[in-house]
C-alpha positions as YAML, in Angstrom:
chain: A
units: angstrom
residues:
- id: 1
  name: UNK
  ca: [159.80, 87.11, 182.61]
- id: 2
  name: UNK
  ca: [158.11, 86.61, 179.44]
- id: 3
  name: UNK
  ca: [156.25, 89.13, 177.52]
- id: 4
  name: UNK
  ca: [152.88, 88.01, 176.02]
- id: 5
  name: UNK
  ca: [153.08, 91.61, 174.10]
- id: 6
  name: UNK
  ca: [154.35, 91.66, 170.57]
- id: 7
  name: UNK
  ca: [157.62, 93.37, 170.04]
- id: 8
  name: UNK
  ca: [157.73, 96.37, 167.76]
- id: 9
  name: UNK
  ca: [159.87, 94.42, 165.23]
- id: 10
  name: UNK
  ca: [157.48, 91.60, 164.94]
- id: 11
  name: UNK
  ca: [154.47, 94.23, 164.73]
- id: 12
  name: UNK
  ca: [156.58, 95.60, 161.52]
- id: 13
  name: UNK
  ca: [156.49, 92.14, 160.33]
- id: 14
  name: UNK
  ca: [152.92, 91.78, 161.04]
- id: 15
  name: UNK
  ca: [152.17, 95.28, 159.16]
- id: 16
  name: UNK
  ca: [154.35, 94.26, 156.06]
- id: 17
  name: UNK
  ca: [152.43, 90.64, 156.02]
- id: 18
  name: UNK
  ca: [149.52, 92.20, 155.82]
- id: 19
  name: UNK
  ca: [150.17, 94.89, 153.33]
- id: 20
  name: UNK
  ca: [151.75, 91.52, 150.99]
- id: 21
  name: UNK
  ca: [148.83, 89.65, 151.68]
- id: 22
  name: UNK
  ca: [146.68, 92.42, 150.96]
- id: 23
  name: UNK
  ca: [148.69, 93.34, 147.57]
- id: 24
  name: UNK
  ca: [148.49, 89.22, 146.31]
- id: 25
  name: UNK
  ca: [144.20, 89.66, 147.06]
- id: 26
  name: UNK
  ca: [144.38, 92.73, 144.78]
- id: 27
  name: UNK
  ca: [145.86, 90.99, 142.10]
- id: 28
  name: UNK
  ca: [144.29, 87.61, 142.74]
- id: 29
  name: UNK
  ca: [140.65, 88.99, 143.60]
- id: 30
  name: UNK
  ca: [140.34, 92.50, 142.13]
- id: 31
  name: UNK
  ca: [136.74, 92.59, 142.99]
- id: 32
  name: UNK
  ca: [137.53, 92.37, 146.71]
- id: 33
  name: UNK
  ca: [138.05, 95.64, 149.13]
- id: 34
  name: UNK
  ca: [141.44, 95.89, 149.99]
- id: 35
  name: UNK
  ca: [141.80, 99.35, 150.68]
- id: 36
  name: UNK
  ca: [141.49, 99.40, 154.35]
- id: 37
  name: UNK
  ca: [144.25, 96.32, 155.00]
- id: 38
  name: UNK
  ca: [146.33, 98.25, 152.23]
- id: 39
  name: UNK
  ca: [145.80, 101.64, 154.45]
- id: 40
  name: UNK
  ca: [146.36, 99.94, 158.50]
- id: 41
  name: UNK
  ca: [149.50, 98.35, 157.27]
- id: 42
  name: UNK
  ca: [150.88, 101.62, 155.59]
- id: 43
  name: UNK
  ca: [149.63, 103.26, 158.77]
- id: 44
  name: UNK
  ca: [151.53, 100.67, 160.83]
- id: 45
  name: UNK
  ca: [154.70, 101.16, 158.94]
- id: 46
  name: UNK
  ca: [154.37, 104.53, 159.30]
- id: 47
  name: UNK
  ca: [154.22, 104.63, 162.96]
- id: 48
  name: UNK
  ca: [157.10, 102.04, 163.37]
- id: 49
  name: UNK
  ca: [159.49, 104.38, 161.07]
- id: 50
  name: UNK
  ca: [158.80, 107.34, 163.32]
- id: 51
  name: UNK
  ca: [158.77, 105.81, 166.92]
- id: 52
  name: UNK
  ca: [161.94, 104.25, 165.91]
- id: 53
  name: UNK
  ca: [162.93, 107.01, 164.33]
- id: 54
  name: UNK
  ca: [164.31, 104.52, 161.28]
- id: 55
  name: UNK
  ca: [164.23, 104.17, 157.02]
- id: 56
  name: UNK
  ca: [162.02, 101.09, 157.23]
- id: 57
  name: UNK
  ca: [162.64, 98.33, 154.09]
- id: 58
  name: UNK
  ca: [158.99, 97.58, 153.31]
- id: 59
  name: UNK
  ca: [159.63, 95.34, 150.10]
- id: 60
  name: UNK
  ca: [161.44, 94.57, 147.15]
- id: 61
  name: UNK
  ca: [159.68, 95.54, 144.14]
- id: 62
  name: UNK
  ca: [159.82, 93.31, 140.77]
- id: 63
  name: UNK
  ca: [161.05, 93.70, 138.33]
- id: 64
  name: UNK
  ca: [163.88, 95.46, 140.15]
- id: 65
  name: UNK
  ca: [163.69, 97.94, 143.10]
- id: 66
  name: UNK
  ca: [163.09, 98.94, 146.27]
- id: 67
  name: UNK
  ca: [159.99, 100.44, 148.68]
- id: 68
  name: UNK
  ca: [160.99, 102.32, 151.67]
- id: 69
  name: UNK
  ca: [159.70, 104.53, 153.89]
- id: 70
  name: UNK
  ca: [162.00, 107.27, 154.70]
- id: 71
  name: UNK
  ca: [160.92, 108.75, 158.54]
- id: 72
  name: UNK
  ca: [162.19, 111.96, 158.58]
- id: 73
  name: UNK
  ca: [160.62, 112.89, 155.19]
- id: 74
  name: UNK
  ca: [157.34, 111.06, 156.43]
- id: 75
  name: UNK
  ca: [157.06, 109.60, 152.93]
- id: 76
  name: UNK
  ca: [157.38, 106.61, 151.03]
- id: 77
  name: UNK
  ca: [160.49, 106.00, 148.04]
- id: 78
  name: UNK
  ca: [160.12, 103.98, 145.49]
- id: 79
  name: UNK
  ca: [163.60, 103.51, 144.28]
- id: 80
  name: UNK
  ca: [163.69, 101.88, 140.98]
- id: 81
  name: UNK
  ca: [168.15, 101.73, 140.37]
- id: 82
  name: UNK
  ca: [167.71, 100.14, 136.72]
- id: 83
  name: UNK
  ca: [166.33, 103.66, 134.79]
- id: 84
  name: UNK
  ca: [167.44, 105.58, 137.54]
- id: 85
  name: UNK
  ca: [164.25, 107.19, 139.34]
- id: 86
  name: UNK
  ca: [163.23, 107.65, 142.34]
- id: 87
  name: UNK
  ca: [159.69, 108.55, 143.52]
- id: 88
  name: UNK
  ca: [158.52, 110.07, 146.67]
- id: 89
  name: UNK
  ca: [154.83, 109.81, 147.53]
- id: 90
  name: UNK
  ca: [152.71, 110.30, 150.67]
- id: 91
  name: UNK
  ca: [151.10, 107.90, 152.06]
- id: 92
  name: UNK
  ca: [147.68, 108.71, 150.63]
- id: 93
  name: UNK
  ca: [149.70, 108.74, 147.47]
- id: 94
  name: UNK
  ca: [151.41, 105.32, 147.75]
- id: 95
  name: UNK
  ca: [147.80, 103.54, 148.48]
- id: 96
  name: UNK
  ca: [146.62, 105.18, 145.32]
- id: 97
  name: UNK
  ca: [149.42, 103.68, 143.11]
- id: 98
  name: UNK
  ca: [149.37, 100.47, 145.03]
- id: 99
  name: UNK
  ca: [145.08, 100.03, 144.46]
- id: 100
  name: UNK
  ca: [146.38, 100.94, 140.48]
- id: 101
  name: UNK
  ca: [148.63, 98.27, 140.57]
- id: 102
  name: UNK
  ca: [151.82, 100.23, 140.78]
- id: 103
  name: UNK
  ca: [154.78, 98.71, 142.50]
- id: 104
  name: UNK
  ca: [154.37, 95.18, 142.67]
- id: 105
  name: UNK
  ca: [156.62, 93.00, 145.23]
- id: 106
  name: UNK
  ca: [159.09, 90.48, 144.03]
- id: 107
  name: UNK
  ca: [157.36, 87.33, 144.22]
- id: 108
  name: UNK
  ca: [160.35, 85.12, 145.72]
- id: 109
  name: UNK
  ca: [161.54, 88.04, 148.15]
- id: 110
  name: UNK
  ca: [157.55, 88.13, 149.76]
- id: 111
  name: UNK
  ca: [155.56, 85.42, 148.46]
- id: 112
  name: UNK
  ca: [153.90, 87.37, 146.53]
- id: 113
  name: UNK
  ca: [151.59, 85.48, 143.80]
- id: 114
  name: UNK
  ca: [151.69, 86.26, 139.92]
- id: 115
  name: UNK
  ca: [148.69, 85.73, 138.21]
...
């Protein structure tokens, strides 16, 4: 039978769209509120790590690293290989650094806009 109900993977997708999308209006449109998609889809990824009880990929950042959120810490790692540093926030935390313009997404990996 089929399921009119999203699947938890394509709600993750839906959550990470919307956090992208959200992140490319920030930099596009700094005058517009973004906090509240910025929040739901941290929220979202959040709540798929721990039901599934899985590191979730949320993006790769430019110019070279990676954004994960790590479930059994409950917090978000910002894991930049080229100096060698990783950073573990909250989620509170990550929102604040994301509204600052911290930890931009590689444009060809998301779609992500430079401006």
């Amino acid at each position: 039978m089929l399921s009119l109900e999203p699947s938890t993977n394509e709600l993750l997708s839906l959550a990470k769209a919307q956090l992208l999308h959200a992140l490319h209006q920030l930099k596009a449109k700094p005058y517009l509120p973004v906090w509240g998609e910025l929040y739901t889809s941290l929220r979202d990824i959040v709540r798929h790590g721990q039901q599934a009880q899985e590191n979730v990929h949320v993006y790769a950042m430019r110019p070279t690293g990676t954004l994960w959120y790590l479930h059994q810490e409950n917090r978000f790692l910002a894991d930049l290989p080229d100096p060698g540093i990783t950073i573990s926030m909250t989620q509170e935390q990550l929102l604040d650094a994301l509204l600052k313009g911290s930890f931009p997404p590689l444009s060809t990996d998301t779609g992500y806009i430079d401006g």
